[in-house]
Structures are given as C-alpha cells and as structure tokens.
N, C-alpha and C positions, 0 to 999 in steps of 0.2 A: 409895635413889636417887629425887631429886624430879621428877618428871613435869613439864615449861614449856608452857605454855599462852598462847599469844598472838596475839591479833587484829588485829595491827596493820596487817597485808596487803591486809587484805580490802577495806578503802576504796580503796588502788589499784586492783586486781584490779576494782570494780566501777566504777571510773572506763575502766577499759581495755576491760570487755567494752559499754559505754554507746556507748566511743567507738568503736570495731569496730562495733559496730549502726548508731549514726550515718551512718558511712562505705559502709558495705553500701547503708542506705537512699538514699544520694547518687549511688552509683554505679548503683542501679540506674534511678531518677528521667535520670542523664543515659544512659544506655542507651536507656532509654524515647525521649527526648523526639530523638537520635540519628537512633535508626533511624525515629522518625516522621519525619522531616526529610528522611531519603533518600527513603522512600516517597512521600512528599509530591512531592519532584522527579521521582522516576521517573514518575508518575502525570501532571504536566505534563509531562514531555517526551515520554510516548507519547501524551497529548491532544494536542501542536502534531503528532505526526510523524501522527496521523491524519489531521485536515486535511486535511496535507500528500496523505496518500494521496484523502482525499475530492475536493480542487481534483484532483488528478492526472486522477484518475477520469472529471470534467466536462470537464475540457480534453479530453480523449482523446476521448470519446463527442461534443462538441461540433465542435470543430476541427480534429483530429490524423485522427479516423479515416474522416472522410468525405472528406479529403484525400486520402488512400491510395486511393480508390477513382477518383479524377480522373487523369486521363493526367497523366504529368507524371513526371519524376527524382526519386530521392528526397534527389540531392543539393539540388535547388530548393526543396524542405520542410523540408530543414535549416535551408537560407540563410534563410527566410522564418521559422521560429524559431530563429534564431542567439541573442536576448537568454537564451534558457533553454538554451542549449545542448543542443539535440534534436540525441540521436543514432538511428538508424534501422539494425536489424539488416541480413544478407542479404536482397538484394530480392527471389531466387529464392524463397527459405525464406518470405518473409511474403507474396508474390502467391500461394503454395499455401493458406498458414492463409487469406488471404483468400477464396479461391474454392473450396476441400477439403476434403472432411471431414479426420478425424484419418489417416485412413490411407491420402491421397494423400499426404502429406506426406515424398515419399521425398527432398525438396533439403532436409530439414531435421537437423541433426545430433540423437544422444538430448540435450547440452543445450537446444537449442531448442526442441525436444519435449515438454523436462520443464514440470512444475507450477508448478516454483520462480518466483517474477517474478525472482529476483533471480541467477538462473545462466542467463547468454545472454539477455538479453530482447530482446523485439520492439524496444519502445519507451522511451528513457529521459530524462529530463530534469531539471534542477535548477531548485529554487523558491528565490528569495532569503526570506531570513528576515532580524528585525531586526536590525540590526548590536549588538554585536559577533559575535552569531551568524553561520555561516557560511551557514546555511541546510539545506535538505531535498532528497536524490537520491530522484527518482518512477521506479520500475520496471515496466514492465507488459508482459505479454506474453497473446497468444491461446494460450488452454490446450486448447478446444475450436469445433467450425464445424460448424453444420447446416446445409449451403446452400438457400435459397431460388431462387424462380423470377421475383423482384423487380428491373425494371431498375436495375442497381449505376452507372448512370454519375450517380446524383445527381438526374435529373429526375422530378418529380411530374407525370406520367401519368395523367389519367383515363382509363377505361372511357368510350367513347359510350355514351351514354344514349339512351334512347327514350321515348315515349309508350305509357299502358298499350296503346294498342291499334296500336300499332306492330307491323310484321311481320319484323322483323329477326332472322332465324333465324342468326345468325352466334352461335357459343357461344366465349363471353369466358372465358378461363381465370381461375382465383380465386388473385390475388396472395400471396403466401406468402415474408414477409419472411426475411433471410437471419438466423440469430440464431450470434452469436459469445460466449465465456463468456470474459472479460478475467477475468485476478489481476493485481492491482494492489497494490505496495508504497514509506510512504512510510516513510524513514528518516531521523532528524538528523545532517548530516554533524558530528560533533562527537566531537574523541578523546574515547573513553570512553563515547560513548554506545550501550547496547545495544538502547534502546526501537526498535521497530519496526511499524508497524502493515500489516496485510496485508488487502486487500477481493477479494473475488468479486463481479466486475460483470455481468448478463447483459447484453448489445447484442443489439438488434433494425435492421436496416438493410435 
C-alpha cells in the first residue's frame, strides 16, 4: 500500500491564514481609530457642558444672587430673566439657605437639602448654544451657609473713620461676610448626551 503525499493545499491554507491576519489588523486599526472618535467627542461635549457650568457659575455670583438678596418677588426675577428661562425654587426653602446655617433650614425638603445640583435646585436656567445644538441646562443650588454680620441689603457701608488722635471711643464691630458653598452643574441638553460637568463654588457676600 502506497503512502500519497501532496502539497498542494498548503498555498491556499497560507493565502487564507495572510488573509485572516490582514483582516484582524483592519479590524483592529478601525476599533482603534472608533473609539478614538467617541472619546474625542465626549471630551468636547464635557469641555462645552463646562463652560456651560463656568458662565452659570459667574452669572449666579454676578447677577442672580445679589438679586435674592434685594426686596422684591421672585416672580419679578424670573420676568427679568425670562430670555434664559430662570426658574427659582420655594422662596420659603431659599430665604432660610440665604440667611441659615444648614440646620435652620426646617422649610426645606431632604431634596433641597441634598448636595445634588441637579435633584430640586435652588436655581436653574438654560444657556442657548449654537444651533443646530439645543443648548446647556445650568443647575445650582446652596449646599451650605455660614451667616455673617455683613449688611445683606447690597449697600457698601464704611466704617467712620478718624484721625489718629481722634477720641472716638465708639467700638465698630469687624464686618464678617456672609460665605455660601454653591454646586453648580452644566449639562448638554442633547438625547444621548451623558457629559456632565459639576463645580463647587464658594460665595462670599
């Protein structure tokens, strides 16, 4: 019995396992270049929703919260930013956080309580972004309040002054700004987006 002996496979065989390799290397190159591509986009859409959260942040400490401190409704602070559609929690709950430490705050529910910016906030409002973007929802709330003995109705007060040899024995108490700890969050309203950026602000007022 003659033993067959033949090689004639073998050139397929290494044409197939070349091309298996080939294919491997392709797939993995578009894997690669893929998920760079997502990473790359998530990385810009949590740089804008930053921003987003940074302007929040300035408008707030600028505009929004030396308002709150002025007589006044807080339906007339909406109307007055109606373009960003400012909405404004309980007034009970946010006139405590404004003048209370953490544990006067008995008008305030545990979500408004919490840490979260984004469960019950204070303060909320939307930044247009460029079109076709829908834009960025700014969440902030007072997480904590160390009250001061600093007049809160907005006006800058000096101390009289004297001359050194002045005899003005009247003792002027040392002003002691009120400090509040904002969490601020900005978010891309956009289905599908999960970027988020979140700030701890301190205020001094």
């Amino acid at each position: 019995m003659a033993i067959l002996r033949s090689e004639g496979g073998a050139a397929l065989i290494t044409a197939l396992m070349l091309t298996m390799l080939t294919l491997v290397i392709a797939l993995t190159l578009l894997t690669i270049i893929t998920t760079g591509t997502k990473v790359s986009g998530s990385q810009k859409r949590y740089r804008s929703s930053l921003a987003a959260a940074q302007g929040g942040a300035e408008l707030l400490a600028a505009e929004i919260v030396p308002r709150l401190f002025q007589s006044g409704s807080l339906n007339q602070l909406e109307h007055d930013y109606a373009l960003i559609n400012l909405q404004l929690s309980d007034a009970n709950c946010l006139k405590q956080k404004l003048e209370q430490s953490v544990g006067g705050w008995s008008n305030c529910s545990a979500a408004q309580a919490s840490t979260d910016p984004a469960q019950a906030p204070d303060v909320s409002f939307r930044l247009a972004g460029e079109p076709p973007a829908k834009g960025f929802l700014v969440t902030s709330k007072i997480v904590d309040t160390t009250p001061g003995n600093s007049d809160a109705s907005g006006n800058d007060l000096l101390d009289p002054g004297g001359a050194v040899s002045s005899r003005d024995d009247t003792v002027h108490p040392r002003h002691v700004p009120a400090m509040y700890n904002l969490s601020v969050q900005g978010v891309r309203e956009e289905a599908g987006s999960r970027e988020k950026a979140r700030l701890s602000v301190l205020y001094a007022y």
